[in-house]
C-alpha positions in Angstrom: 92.6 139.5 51.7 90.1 136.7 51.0 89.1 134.0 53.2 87.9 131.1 52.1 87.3 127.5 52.8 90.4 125.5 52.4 90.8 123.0 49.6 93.0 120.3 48.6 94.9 122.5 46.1 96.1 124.6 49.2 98.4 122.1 50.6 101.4 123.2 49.6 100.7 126.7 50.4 99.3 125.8 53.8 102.4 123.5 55.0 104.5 126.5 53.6 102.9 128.9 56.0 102.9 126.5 58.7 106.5 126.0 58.9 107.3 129.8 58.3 105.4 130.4 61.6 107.0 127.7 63.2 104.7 125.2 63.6 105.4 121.6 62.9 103.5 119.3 60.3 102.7 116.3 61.6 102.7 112.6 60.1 98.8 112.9 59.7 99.4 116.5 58.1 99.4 114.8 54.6 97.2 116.1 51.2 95.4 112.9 52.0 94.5 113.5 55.9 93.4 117.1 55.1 91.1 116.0 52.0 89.3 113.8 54.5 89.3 116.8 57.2 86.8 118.3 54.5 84.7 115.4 54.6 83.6 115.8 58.1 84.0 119.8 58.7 84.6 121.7 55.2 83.7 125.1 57.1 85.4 124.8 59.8 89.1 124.5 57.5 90.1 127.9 56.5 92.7 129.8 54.5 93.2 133.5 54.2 94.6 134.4 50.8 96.2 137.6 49.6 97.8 138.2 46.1 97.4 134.3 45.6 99.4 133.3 48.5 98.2 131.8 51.2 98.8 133.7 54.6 96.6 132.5 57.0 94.7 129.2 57.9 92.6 127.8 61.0 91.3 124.2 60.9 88.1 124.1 63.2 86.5 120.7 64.0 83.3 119.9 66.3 82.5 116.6 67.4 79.0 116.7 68.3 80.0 118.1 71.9 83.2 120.4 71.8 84.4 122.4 69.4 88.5 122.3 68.8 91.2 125.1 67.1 94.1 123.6 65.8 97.0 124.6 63.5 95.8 128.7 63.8 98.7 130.1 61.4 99.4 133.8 60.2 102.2 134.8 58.1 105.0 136.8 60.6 104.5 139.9 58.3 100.5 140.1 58.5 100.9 139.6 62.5 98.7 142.8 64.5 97.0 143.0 61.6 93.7 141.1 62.7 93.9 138.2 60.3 94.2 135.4 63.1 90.9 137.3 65.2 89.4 137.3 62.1 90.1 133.5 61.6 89.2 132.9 64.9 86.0 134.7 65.0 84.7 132.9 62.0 85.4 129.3 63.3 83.5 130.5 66.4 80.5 131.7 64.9 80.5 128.7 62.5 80.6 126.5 66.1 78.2 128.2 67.9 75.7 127.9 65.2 76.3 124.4 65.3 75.1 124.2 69.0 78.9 124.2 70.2 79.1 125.9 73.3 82.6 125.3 74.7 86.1 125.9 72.1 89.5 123.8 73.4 92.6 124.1 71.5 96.3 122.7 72.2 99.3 124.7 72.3 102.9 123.1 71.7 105.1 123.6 74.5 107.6 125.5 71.9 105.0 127.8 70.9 104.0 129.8 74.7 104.1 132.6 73.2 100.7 132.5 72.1 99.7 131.9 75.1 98.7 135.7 75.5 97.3 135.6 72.4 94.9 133.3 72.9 94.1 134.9 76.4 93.7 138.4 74.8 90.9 136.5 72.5 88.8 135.0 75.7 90.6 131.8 76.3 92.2 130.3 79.4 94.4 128.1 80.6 92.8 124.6 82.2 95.7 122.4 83.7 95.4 118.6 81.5 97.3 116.3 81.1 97.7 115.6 77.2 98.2 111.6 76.0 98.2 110.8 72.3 98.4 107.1 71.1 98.9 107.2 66.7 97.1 103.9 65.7 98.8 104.0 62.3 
């Protein structure tokens, strides 16, 4: 397995893994929006690759004061084996050494089970109140 900074020829593969592991592409999930992701944080956008499919991905961001995880993906059949800590562990690293010194992330109310998961790794739960307004 290979991991590697994502790039706009991974679209396809990453929307494919997305939606295998249930999670839902958004209408800002286009090639477009993720080419400009890699404008601001190419590192922190990550794919895991094995026999030139894609099977894992992480998109990190930082934004001068918090660092975020969003959209952490690995393919059902690779779960337990370490890919997502690995994933994780590299955004994280990447952060700190940017001066980042607090990770958020979101979880969709249909994906709870990961709640443990993300517990297992360090994280806990801090009771927000979410709002989103698209201006597009």
């Amino acid at each position: 397995m290979q991991v590697r900074n994502y790039g706009p020829g991974d679209f396809d593969g990453v929307i494919a893994l997305w939606q295998a592991c249930g999670l839902h592409p958004s209408r800002s999930d286009t090639p477009g929006s993720l080419a400009h992701k890699l404008e601001r944080d190419p590192d922190l956008f990550l794919v895991v690759e094995e026999a030139g499919r894609i099977v894992g991905s992480i998109i990190g961001s930082y934004d001068g004061r918090r660092g975020w995880i969003n959209r952490l993906a690995v393919a059902p059949e690779l779960r337990g084996r370490a890919v997502g800590r690995m994933l994780v562990d590299t955004v994280e690293q990447r952060l700190a050494e940017r001066g980042c010194d607090k990770v958020n992330l979101l979880i969709e109310p249909d994906n709870r089970t990961v709640i443990d998961y993300y517990d297992r790794l360090g994280y806990r739960t801090d009771e927000l109140v979410f709002m989103e307004k698209w201006l597009a």
